[in-house]
C-alpha positions, 0 to 999 in steps of 0.5 A: 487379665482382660484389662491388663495395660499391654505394653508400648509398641505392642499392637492393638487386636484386632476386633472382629465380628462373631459372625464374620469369617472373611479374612482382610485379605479377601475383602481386599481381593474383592474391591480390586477385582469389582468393576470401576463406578461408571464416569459422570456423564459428560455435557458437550458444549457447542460452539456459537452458531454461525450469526445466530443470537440465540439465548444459551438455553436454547443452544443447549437444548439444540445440543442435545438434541441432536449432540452430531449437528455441524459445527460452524465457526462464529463471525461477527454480523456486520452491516455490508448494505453500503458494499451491496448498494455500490455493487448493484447495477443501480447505483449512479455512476457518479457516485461510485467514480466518486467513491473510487476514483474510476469508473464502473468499466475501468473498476471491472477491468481491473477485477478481471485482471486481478482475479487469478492473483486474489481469488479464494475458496470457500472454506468448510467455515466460510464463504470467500470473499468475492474478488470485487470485494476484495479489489474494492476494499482496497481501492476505497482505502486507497482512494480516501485514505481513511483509517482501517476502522472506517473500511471495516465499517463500510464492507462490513469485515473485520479490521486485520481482514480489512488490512490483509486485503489490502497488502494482498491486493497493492501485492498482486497489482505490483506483481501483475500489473506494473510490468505492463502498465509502468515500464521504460518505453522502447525505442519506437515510443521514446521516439514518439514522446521526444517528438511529442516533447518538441512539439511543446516545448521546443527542447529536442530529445527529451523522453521523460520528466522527473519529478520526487516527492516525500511520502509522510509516515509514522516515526519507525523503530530503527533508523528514526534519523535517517527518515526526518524531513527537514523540510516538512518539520521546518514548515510545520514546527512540527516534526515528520518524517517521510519516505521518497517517491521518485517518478519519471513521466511521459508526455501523456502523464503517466509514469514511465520509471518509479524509485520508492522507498529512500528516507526522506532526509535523502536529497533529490540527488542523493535518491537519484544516485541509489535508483536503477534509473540512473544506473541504466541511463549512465551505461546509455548516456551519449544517445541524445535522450534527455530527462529533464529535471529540477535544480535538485538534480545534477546535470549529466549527459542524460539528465537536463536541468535550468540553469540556477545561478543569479543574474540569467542571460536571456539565453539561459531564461528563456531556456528555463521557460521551456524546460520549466514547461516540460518540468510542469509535465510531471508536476501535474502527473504528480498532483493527480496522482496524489489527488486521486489516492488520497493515501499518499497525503496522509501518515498511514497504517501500513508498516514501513517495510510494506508500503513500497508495495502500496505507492507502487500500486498507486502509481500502477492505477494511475497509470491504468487511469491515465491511459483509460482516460479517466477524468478526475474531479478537479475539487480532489486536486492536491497541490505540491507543498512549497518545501518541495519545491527544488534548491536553487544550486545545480551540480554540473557534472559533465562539461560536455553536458553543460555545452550541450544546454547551451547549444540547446538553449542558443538554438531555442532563442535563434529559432523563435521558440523562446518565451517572452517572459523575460521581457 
């Protein structure tokens, strides 16, 4: 019976068409055995074009006309007119000293010096940028401390590169250019300089000035303690911190021995202790070759500093009189150089562990302007804040040493060289 109920689980007949004879089995041999459906086309797109602003019509329509153009990486178009007026031969150079703090030749000697060190090549994506570029964006920075944004702005280069030029240059003249531009003198200059010294004070011996100062940073991550400044915070009611900067001066202004680095809640003797300069100059201590240094420093056989005590003989007076005079010596290295690289009057963007390469470039240019007597403009002049200014307790640390400073200090008075200030 056609219509009978089959009974459950029996499976239904197939149905097949009278006029199909192929069996399942071969139509299925024959969809596995047909070709694939060709793939959808696929739509390259393009990368954006090196400072092009074209709409995405037209880019795609390039694309597809020719689908092997080369393809270039997308910049940013920034103005670089400012950069391209102060390197043409046109600009006043009153401005450009302005702007960088020395003059055209002095600028170019330093580009010359650097170029091996900074130089780069061109890429398959870019031009490199040129060396004076390169040493200018730093040198601005330095000069006028401005924030990354605005040196961006004036070269016309993005901020990270702005900020990598800058590192790579202070590095490069660090590297290059502070073992022939700041180093201890030898015997045949520290006898100049002590004769030099003599000449205008009257203390015999001395070869150098010292002189620190305290550097103002952000609050680091570590070790935030050890980097209050006592000092700053107290003047200002306002905490800061800072990094020490120590430097030895010759006659001449230029610095002779730097220090960088020590937290600024270190004392001047404490910075001294941890310097090469106090290692090197105890091994050599009985050579009659004096430092002279404020009342924060301690008096040893080559450190010479005033007498700090209350109620002064006239000996001891009018020996602070002249070796104040030699002391001034580095105070106005200083002022200069802090006058001149505005960087160091202000907290900057540089991270803790790469600004001693930063301040050891400062003190290389200053040298490199000193000694090219390049005049700075006497309005940029930066006091020294009075919270720098030295204790007024001296550490004796050598008995001998303290004769000494009263020989030195008998010999001046009875030789006619002391001041009348006493008076």
């Amino acid at each position: 019976m056609s219509n009978r109920r089959r009974k459950r689980g029996e499976s239904k007949p197939q149905a097949h068409d009278a006029g199909d004879t192929t069996p399942i089995d071969n139509i299925l041999t024959s969809l596995d055995d047909a070709p694939p459906p060709p793939p959808p086309p696929r739509r390259e797109l393009p990368l954006l074009q090196l400072n092009d602003h074209q709409e995405a019509d037209d880019a795609d329509a390039s694309s597809s006309s020719s689908p092997h153009q080369q393809r270039r990486l997308w910049v940013k178009d920034r103005s670089r007119a400012w950069w391209e007026l102060c390197s043409s031969a046109d600009y006043p150079e009153a401005d450009f000293r302005r702007a960088f703090r020395m003059s055209r030749p002095t600028f170019h000697f330093l580009c010359d010096a650097l170029a091996a060190a900074v130089a780069k090549e061109d890429t398959a994506l870019r031009a490199a940028i040129p060396v004076r570029q390169r040493v200018a964006v730093c040198v601005w920075r330095l000069a006028t401390g401005e924030p990354l944004r605005v040196v961006s702005k004036r070269f016309g280069l993005g901020i990270s590169t702005c900020h990598k030029l800058i590192l790579e240059v202070c590095a490069a003249i660090r590297n290059l250019l502070m073992p022939r531009f700041l180093h201890w003198p030898d015997h045949p200059t520290s006898t100049a300089y002590k004769t030099r010294f003599e000449a205008t004070s009257g203390v015999p011996g001395v070869v150098g000035a010292m002189y620190t100062t305290h550097i103002p940073i952000i609050a680091p991550k570590v070790s935030v303690a050890a980097y209050l400044n006592r000092r700053h915070t107290e003047r200002n009611h306002k905490t800061s911190y800072s990094i020490t900067l120590q430097g030895v001066v010759g006659p001449d202004g230029t610095f002779t021995d730097v220090c960088i680095g020590w937290p600024g809640s270190m004392s001047d003797e404490q910075v001294l202790r941890k310097s090469a300069l106090h290692q090197r100059a105890s091994a050599a201590a009985g050579s009659m070759s004096w430092v002279v240094g404020g009342a924060s420093y301690p008096l040893t056989e080559w450190m010479l500093v005033p007498y700090a005590q209350r109620n002064l003989t006239w000996t001891q007076h009018a020996f602070n009189e002249k070796v104040g005079e030699v002391r001034r010596v580095a105070t106005e290295a200083f002022v200069r150089l802090k006058g001149r690289w505005a960087c160091l009057q202000k907290r900057t963007e540089v991270k803790l562990q790469d600004l001693p390469a930063v301040l050891a470039a400062c003190c290389v240019l200053h040298n490199i302007c000193e000694t090219r007597g390049e005049d700075m403009d006497p309005d940029l002049r930066c006091d020294l804040p009075p919270d720098e200014e030295e204790d007024d307790t001296v550490l004796v640390q050598s008995e001998s040493a303290n004769k000494v400073r009263d020989d030195i200090a008998h010999n001046l008075l009875h030789r006619g060289l002391a001041g009348t200030a006493f008076f």
